[in-house]
PyMOL Python script that loads the backbone (N, CA, C, O; Angstrom):
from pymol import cmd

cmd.read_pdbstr("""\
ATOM      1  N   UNK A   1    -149.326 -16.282 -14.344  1.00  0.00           N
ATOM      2  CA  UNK A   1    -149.165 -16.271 -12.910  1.00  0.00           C
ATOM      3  C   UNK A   1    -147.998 -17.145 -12.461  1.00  0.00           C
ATOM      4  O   UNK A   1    -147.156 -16.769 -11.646  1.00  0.00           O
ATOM      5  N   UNK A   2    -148.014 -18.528 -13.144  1.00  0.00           N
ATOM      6  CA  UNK A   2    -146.619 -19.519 -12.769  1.00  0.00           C
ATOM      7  C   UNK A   2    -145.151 -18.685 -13.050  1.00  0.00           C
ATOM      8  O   UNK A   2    -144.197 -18.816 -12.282  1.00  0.00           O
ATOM      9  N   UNK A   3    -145.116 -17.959 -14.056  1.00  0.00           N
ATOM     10  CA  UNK A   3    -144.373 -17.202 -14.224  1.00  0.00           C
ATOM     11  C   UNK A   3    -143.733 -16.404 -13.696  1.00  0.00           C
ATOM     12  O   UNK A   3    -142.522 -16.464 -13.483  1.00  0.00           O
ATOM     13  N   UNK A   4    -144.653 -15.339 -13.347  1.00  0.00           N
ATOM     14  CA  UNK A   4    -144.152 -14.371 -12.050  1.00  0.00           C
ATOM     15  C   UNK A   4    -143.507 -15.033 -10.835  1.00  0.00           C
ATOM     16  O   UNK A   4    -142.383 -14.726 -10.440  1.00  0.00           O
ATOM     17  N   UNK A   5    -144.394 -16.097 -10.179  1.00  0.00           N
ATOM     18  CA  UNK A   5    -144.199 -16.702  -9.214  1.00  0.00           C
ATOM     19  C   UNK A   5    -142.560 -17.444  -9.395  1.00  0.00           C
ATOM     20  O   UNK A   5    -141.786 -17.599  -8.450  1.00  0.00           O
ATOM     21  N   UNK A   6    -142.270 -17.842 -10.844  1.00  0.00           N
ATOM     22  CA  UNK A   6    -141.038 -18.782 -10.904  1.00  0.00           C
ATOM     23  C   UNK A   6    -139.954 -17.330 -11.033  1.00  0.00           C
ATOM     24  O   UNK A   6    -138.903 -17.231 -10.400  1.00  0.00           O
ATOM     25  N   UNK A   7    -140.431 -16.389 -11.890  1.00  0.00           N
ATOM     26  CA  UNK A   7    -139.446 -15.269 -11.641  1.00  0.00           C
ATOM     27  C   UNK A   7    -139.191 -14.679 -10.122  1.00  0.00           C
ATOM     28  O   UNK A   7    -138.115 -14.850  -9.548  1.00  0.00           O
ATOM     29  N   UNK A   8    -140.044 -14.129  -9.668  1.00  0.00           N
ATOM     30  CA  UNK A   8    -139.545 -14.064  -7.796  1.00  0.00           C
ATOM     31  C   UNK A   8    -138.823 -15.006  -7.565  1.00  0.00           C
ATOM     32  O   UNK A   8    -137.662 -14.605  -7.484  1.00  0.00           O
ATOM     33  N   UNK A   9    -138.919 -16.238  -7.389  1.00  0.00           N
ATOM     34  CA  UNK A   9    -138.098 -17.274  -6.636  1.00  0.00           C
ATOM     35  C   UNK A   9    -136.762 -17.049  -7.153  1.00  0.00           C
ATOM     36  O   UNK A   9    -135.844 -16.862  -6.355  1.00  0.00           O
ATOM     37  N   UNK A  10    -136.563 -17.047  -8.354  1.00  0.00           N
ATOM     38  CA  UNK A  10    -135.432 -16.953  -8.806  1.00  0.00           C
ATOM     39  C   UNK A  10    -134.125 -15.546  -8.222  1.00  0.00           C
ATOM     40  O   UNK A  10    -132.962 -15.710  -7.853  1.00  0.00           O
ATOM     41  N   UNK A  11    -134.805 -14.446  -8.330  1.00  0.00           N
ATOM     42  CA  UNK A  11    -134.713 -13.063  -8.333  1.00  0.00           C
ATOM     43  C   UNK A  11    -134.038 -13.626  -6.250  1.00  0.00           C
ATOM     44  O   UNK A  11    -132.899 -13.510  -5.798  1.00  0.00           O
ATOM     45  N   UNK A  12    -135.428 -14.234  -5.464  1.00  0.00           N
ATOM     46  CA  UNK A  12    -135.096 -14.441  -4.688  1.00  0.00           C
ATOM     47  C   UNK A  12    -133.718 -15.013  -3.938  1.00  0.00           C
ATOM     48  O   UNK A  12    -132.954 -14.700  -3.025  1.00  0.00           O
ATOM     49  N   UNK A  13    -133.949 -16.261  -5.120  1.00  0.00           N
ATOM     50  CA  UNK A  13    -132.598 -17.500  -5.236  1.00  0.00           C
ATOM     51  C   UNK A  13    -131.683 -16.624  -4.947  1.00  0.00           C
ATOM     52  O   UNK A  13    -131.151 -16.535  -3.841  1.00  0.00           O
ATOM     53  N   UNK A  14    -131.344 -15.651  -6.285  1.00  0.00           N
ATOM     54  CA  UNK A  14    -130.196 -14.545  -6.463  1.00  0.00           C
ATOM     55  C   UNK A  14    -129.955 -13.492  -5.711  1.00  0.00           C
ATOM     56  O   UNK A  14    -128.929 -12.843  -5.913  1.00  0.00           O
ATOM     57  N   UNK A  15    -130.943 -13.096  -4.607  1.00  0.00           N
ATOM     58  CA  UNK A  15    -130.312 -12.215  -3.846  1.00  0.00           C
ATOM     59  C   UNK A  15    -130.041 -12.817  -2.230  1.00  0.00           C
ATOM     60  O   UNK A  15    -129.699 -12.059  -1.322  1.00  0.00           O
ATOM     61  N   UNK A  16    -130.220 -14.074  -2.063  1.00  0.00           N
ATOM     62  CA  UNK A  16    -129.932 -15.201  -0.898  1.00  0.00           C
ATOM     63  C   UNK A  16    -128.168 -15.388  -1.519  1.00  0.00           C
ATOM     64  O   UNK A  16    -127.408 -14.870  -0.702  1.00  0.00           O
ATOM     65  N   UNK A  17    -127.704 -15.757  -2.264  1.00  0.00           N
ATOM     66  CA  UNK A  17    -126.750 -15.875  -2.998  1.00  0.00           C
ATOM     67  C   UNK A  17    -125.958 -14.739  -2.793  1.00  0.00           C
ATOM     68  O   UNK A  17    -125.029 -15.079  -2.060  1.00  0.00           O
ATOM     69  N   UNK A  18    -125.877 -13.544  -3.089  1.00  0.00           N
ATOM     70  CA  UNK A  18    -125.640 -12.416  -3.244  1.00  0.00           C
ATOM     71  C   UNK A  18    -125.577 -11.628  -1.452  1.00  0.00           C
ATOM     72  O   UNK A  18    -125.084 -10.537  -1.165  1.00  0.00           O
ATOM     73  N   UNK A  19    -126.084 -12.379  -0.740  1.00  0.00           N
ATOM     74  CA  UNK A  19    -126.218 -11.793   0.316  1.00  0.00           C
ATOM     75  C   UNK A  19    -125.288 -13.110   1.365  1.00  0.00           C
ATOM     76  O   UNK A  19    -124.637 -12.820   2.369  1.00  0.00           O
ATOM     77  N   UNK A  20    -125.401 -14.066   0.990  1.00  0.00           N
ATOM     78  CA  UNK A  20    -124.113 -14.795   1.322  1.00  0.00           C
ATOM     79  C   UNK A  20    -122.706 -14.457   0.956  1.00  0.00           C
ATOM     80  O   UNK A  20    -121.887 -14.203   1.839  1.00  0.00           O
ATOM     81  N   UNK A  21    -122.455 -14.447  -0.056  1.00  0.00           N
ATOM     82  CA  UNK A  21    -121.614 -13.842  -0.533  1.00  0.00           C
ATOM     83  C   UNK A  21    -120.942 -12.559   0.130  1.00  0.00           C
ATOM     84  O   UNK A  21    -119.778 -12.187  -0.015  1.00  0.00           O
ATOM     85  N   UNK A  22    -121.749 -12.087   0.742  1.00  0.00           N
ATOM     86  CA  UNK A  22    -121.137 -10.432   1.201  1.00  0.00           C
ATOM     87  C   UNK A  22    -120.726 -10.906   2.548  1.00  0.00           C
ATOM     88  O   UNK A  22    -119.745 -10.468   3.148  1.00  0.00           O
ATOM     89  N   UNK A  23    -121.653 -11.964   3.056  1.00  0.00           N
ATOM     90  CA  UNK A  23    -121.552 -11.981   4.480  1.00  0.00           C
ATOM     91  C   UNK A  23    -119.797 -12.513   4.186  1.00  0.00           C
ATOM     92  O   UNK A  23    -118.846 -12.048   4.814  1.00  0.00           O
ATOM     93  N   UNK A  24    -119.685 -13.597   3.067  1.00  0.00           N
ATOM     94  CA  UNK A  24    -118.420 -14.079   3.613  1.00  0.00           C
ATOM     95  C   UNK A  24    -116.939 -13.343   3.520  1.00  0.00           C
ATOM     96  O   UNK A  24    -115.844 -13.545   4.044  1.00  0.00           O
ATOM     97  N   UNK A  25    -117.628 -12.114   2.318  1.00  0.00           N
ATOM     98  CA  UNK A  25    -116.651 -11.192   2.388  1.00  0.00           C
ATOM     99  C   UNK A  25    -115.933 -10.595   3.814  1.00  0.00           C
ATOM    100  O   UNK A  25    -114.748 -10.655   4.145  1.00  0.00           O
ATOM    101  N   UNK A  26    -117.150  -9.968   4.572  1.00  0.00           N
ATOM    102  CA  UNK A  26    -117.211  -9.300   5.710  1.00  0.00           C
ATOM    103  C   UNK A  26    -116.603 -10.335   6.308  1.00  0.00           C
ATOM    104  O   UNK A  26    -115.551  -9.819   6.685  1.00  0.00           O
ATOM    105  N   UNK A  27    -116.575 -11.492   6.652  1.00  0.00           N
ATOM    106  CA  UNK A  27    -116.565 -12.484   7.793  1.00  0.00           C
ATOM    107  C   UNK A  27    -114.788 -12.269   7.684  1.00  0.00           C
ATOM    108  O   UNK A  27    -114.118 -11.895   8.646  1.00  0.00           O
ATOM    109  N   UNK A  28    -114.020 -12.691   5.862  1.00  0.00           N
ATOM    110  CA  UNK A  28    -112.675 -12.490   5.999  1.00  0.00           C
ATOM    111  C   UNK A  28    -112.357 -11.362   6.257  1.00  0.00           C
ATOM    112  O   UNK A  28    -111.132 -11.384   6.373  1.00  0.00           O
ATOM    113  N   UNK A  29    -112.827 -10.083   6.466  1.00  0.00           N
ATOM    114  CA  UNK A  29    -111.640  -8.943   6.318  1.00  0.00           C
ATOM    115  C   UNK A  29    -111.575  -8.737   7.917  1.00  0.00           C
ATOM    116  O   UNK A  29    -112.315  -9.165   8.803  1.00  0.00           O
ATOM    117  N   UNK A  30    -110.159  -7.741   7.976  1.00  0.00           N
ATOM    118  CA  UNK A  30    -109.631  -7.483   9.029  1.00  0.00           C
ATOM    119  C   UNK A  30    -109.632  -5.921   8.910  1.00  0.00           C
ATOM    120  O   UNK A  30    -109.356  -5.177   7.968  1.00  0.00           O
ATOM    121  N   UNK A  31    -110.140  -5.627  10.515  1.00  0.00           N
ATOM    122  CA  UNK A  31    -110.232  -4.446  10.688  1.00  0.00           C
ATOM    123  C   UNK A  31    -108.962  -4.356  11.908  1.00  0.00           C
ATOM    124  O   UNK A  31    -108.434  -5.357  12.392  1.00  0.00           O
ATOM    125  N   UNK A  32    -108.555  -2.703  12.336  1.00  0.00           N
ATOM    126  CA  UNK A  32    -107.718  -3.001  13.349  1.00  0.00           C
ATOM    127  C   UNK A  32    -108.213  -1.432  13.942  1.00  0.00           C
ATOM    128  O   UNK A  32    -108.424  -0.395  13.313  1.00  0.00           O
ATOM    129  N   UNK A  33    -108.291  -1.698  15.277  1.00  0.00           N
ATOM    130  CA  UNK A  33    -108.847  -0.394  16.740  1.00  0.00           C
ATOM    131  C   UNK A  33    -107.751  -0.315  17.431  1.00  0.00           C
ATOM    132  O   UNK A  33    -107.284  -1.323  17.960  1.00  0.00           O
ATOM    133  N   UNK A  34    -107.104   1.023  17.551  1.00  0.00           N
ATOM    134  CA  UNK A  34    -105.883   1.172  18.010  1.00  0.00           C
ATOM    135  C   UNK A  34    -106.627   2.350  19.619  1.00  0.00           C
ATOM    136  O   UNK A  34    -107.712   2.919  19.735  1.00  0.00           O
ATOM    137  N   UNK A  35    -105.419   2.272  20.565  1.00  0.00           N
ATOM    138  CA  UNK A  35    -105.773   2.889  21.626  1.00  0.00           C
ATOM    139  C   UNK A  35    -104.473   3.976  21.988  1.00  0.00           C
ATOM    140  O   UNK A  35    -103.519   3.884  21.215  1.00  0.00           O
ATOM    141  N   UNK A  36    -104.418   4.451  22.504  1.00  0.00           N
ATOM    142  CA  UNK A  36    -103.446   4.985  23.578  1.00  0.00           C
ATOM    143  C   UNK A  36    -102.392   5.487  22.515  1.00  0.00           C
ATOM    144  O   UNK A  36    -101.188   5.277  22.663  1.00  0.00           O
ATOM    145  N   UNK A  37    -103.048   6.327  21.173  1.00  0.00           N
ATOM    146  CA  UNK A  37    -101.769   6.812  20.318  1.00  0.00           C
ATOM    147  C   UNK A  37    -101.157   5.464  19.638  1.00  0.00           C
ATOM    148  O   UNK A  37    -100.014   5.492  19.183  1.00  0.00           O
ATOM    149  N   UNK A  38    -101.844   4.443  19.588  1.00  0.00           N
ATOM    150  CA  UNK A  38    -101.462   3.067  18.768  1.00  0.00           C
ATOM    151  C   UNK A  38    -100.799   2.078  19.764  1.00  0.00           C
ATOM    152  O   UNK A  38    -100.441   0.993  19.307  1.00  0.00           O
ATOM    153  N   UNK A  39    -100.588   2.358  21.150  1.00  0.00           N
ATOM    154  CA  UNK A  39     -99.684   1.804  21.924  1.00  0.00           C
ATOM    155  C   UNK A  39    -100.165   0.475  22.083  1.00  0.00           C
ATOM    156  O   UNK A  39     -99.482  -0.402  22.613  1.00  0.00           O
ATOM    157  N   UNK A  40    -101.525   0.261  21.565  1.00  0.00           N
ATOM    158  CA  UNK A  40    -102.603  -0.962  22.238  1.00  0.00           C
ATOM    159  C   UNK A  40    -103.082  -1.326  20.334  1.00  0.00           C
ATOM    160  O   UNK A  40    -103.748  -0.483  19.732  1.00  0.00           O
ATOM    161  N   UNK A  41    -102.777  -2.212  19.853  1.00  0.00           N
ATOM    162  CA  UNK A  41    -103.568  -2.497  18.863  1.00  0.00           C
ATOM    163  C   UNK A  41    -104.882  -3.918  18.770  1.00  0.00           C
ATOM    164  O   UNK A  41    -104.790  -4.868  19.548  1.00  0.00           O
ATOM    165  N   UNK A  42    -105.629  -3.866  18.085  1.00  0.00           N
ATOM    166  CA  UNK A  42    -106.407  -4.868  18.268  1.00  0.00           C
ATOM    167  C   UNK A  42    -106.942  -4.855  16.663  1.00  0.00           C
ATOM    168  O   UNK A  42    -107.384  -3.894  16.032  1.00  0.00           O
ATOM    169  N   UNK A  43    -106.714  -6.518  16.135  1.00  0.00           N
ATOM    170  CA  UNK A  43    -107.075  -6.894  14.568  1.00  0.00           C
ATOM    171  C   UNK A  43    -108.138  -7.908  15.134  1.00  0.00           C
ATOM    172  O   UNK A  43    -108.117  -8.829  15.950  1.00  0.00           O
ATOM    173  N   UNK A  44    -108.897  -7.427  14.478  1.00  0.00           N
ATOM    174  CA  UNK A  44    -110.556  -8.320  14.567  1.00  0.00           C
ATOM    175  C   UNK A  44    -111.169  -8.880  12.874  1.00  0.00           C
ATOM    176  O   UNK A  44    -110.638  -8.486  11.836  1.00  0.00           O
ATOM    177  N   UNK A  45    -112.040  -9.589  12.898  1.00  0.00           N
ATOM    178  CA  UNK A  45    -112.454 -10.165  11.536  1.00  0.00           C
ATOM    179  C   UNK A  45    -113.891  -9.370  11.265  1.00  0.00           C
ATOM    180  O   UNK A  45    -114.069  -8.380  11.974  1.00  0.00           O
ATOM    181  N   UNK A  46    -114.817  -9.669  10.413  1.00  0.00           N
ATOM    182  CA  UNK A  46    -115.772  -9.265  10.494  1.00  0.00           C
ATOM    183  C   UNK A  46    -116.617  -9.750  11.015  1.00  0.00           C
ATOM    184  O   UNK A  46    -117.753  -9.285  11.102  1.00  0.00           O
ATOM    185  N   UNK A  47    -116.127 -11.055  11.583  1.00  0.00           N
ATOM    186  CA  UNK A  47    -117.166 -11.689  13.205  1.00  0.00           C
ATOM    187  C   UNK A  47    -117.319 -11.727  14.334  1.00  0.00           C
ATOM    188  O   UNK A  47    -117.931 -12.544  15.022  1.00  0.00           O
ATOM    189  N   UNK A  48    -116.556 -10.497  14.700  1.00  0.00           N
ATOM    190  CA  UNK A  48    -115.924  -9.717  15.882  1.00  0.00           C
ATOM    191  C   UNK A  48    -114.571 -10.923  16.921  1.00  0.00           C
ATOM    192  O   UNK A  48    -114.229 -10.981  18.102  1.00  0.00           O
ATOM    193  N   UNK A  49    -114.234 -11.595  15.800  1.00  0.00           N
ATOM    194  CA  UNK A  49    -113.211 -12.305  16.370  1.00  0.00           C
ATOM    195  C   UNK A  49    -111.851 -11.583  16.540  1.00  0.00           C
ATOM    196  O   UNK A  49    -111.287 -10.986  15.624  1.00  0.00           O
ATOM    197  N   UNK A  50    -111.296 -11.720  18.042  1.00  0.00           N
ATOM    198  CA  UNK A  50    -110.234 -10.521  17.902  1.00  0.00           C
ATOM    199  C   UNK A  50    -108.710 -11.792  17.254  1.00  0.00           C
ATOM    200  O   UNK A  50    -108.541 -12.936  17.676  1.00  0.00           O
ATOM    201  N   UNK A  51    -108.109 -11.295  16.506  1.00  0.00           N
ATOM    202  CA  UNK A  51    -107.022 -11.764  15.681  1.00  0.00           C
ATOM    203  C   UNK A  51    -105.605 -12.231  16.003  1.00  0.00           C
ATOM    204  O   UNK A  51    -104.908 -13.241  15.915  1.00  0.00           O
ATOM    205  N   UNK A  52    -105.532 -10.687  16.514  1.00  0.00           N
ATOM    206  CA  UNK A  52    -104.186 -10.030  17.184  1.00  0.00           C
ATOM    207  C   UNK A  52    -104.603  -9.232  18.205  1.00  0.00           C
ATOM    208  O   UNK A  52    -105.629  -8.614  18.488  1.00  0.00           O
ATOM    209  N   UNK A  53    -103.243  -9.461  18.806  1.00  0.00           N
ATOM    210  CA  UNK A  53    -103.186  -8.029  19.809  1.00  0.00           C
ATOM    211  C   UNK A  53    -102.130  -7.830  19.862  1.00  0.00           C
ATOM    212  O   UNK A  53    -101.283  -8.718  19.957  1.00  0.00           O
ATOM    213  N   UNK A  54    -101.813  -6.212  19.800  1.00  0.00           N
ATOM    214  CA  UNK A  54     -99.901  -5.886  19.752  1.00  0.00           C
ATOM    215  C   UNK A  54    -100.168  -4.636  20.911  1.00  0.00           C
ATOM    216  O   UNK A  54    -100.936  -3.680  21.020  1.00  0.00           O
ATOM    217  N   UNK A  55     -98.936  -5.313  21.787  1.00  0.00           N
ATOM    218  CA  UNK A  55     -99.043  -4.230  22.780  1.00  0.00           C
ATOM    219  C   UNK A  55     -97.822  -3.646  23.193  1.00  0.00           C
ATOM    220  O   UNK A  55     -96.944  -4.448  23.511  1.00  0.00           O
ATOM    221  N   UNK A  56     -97.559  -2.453  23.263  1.00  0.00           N
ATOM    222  CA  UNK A  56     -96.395  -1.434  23.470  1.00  0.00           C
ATOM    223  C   UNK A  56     -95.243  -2.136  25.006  1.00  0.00           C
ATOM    224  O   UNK A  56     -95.565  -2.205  26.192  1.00  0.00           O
ATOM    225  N   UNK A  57     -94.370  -2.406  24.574  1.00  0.00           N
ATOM    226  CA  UNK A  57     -93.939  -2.632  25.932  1.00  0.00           C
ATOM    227  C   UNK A  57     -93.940  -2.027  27.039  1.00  0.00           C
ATOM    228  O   UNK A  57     -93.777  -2.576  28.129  1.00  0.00           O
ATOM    229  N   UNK A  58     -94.184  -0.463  26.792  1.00  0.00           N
ATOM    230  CA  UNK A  58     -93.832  -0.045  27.778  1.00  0.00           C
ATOM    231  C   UNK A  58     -95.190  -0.063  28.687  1.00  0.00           C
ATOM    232  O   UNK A  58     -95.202   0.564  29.746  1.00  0.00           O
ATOM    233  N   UNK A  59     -96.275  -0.760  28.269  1.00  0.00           N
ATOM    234  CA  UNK A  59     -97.556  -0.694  29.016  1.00  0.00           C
ATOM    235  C   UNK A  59     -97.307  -1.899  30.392  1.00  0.00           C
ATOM    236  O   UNK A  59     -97.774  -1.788  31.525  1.00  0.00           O
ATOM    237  N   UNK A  60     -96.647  -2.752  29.994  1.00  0.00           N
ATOM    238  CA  UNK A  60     -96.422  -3.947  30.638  1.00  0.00           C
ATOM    239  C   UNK A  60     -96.325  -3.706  32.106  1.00  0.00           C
ATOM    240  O   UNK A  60     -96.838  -4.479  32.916  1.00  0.00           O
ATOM    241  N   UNK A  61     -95.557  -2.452  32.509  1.00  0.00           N
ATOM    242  CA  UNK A  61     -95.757  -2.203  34.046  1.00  0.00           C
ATOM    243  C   UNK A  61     -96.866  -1.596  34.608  1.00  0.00           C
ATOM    244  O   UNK A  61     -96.918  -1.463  35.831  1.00  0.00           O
ATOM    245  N   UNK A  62     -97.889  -1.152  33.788  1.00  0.00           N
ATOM    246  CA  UNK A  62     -99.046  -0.629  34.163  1.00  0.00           C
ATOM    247  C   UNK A  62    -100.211  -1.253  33.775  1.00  0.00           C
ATOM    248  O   UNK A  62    -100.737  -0.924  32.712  1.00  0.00           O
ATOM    249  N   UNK A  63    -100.798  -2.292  34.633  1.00  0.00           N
ATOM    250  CA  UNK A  63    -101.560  -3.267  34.042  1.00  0.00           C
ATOM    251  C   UNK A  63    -102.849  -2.121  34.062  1.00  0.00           C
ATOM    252  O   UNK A  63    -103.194  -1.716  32.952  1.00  0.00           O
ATOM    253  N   UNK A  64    -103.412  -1.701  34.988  1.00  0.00           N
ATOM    254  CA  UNK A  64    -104.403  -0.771  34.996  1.00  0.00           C
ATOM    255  C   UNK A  64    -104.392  -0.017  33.526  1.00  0.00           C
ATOM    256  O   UNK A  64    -105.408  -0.260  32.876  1.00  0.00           O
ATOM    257  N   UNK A  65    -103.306   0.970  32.791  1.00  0.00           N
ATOM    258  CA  UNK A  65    -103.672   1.466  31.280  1.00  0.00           C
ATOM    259  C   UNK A  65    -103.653   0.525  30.746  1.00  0.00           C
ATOM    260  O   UNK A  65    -104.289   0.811  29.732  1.00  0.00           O
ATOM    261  N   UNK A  66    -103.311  -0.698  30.641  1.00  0.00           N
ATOM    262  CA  UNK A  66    -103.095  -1.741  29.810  1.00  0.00           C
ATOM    263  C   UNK A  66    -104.122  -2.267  29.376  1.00  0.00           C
ATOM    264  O   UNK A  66    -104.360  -2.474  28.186  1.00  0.00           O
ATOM    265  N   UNK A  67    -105.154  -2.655  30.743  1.00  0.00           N
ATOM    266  CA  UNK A  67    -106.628  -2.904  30.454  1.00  0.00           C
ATOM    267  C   UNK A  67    -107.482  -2.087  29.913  1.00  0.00           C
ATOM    268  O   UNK A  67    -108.216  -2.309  28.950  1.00  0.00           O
ATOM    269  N   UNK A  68    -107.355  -0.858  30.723  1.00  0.00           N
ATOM    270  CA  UNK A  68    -108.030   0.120  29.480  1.00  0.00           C
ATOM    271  C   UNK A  68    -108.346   0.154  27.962  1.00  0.00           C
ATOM    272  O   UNK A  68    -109.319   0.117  27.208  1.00  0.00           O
ATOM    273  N   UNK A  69    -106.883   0.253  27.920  1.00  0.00           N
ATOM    274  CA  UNK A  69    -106.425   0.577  26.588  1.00  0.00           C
ATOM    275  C   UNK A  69    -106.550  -0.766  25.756  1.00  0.00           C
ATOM    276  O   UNK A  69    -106.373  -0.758  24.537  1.00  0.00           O
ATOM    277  N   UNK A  70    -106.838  -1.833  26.403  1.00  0.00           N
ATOM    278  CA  UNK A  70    -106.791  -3.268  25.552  1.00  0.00           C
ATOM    279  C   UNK A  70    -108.662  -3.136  25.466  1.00  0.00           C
ATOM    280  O   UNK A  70    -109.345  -3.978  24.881  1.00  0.00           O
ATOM    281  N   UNK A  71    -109.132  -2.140  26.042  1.00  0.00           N
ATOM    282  CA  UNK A  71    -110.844  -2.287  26.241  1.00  0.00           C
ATOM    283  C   UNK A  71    -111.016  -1.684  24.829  1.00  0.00           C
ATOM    284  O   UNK A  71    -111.447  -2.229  23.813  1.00  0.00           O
ATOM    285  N   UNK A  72    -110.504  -0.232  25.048  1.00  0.00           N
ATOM    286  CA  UNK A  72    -110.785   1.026  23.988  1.00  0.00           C
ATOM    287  C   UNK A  72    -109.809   0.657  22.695  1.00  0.00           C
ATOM    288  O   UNK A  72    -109.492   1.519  21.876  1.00  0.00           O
ATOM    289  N   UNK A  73    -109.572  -0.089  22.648  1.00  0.00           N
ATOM    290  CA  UNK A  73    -109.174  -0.949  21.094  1.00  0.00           C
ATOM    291  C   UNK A  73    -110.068  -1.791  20.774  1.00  0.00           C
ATOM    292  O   UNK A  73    -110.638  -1.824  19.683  1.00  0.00           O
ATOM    293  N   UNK A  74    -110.302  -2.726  21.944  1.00  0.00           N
ATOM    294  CA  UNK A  74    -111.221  -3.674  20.963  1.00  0.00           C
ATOM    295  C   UNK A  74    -112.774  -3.224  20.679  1.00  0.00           C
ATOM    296  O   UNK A  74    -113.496  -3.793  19.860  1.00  0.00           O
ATOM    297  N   UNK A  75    -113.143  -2.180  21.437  1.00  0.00           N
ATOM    298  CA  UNK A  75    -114.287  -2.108  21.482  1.00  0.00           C
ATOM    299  C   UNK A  75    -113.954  -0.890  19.489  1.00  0.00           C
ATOM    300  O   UNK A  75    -114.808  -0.914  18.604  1.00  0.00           O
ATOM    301  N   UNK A  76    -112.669  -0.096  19.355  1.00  0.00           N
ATOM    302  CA  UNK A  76    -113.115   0.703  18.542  1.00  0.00           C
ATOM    303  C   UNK A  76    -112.915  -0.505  17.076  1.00  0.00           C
ATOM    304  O   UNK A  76    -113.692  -0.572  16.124  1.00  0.00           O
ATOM    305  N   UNK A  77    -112.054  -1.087  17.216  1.00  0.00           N
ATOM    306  CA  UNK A  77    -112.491  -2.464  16.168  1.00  0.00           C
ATOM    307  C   UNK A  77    -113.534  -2.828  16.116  1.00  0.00           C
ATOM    308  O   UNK A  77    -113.823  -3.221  14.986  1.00  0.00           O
ATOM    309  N   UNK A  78    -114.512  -2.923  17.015  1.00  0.00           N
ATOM    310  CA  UNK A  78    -115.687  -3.739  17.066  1.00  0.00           C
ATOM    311  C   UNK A  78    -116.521  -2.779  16.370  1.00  0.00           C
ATOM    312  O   UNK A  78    -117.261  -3.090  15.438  1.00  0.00           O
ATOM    313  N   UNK A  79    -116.382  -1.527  16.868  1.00  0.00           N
ATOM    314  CA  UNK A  79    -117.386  -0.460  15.801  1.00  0.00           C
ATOM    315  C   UNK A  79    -117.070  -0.157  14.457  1.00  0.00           C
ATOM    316  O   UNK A  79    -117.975   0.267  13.738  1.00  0.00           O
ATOM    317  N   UNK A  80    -115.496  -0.365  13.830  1.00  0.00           N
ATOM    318  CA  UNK A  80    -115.319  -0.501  12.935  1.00  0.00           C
ATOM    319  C   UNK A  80    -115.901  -1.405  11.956  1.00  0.00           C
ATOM    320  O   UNK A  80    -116.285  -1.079  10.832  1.00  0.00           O
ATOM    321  N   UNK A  81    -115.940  -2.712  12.535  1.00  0.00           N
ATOM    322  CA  UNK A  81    -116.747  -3.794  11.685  1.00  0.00           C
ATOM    323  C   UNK A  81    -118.280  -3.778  11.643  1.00  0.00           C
ATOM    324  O   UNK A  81    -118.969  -4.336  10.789  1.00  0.00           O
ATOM    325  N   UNK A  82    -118.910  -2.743  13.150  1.00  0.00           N
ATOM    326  CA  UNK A  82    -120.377  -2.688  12.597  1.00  0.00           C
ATOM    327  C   UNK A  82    -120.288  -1.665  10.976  1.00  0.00           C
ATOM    328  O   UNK A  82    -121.094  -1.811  10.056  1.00  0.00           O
ATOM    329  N   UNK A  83    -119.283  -0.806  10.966  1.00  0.00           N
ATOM    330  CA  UNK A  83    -119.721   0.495  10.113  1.00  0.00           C
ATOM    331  C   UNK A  83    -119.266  -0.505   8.822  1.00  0.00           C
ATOM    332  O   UNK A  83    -119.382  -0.047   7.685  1.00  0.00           O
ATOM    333  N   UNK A  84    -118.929  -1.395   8.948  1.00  0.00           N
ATOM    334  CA  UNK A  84    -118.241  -2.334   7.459  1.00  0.00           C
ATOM    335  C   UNK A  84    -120.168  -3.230   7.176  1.00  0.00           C
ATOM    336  O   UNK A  84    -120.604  -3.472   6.050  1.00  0.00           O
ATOM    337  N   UNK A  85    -120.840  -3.497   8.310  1.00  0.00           N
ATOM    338  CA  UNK A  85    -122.070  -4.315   8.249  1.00  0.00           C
ATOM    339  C   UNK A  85    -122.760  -3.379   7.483  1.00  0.00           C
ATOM    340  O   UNK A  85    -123.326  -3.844   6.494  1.00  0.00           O
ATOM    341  N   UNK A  86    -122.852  -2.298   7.660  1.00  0.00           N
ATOM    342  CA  UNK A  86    -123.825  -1.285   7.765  1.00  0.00           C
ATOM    343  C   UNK A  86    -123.659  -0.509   6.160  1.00  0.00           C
ATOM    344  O   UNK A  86    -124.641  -0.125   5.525  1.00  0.00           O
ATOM    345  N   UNK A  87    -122.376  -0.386   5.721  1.00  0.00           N
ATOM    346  CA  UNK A  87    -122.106   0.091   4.359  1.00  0.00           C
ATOM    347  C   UNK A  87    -122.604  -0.988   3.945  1.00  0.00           C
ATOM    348  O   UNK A  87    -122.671  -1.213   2.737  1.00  0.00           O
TER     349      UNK A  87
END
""", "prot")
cmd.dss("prot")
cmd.show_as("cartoon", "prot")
cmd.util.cbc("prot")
cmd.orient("prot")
């Protein structure tokens, strides 16, 4: 019975370990959600921290697409990194 019990813990140990590990994978990588034909980019981490932002000059006089398009980037980065949680 001590046995089993010391094998689980262990098995346990190793997949606490193993599951850290992934998180910190995920945490470094960079994903990037582009908008408006790429005009709007957005680089996020896997902690939904946004990175970068590269934005087309020519948006600069149109703050209205600008916001948009700075929305519908970060939000498609942000779904990118759930589908990175989720694999």
């Amino acid at each position: 019975m001590k046995g089993n019990i010391a094998g689980l813990m262990q098995q346990a140990q190793k997949m606490q370990q193993e599951m850290q590990k992934a998180q910190q994978e995920l945490a470094n990588m960079e994903v990037t959600g582009q908008a408006g034909g790429g005009m709007v980019s957005v680089v996020m981490n896997g902690q939904h921290a946004v990175k970068r932002v590269t934005i087309d000059p020519s948006l600069v006089d149109d703050v209205e697409m600008l916001e948009d398009l700075g929305g519908a980037a970060t939000n498609e980065a942000g779904n990118r990194v759930e589908v990175c949680w989720v694999a």
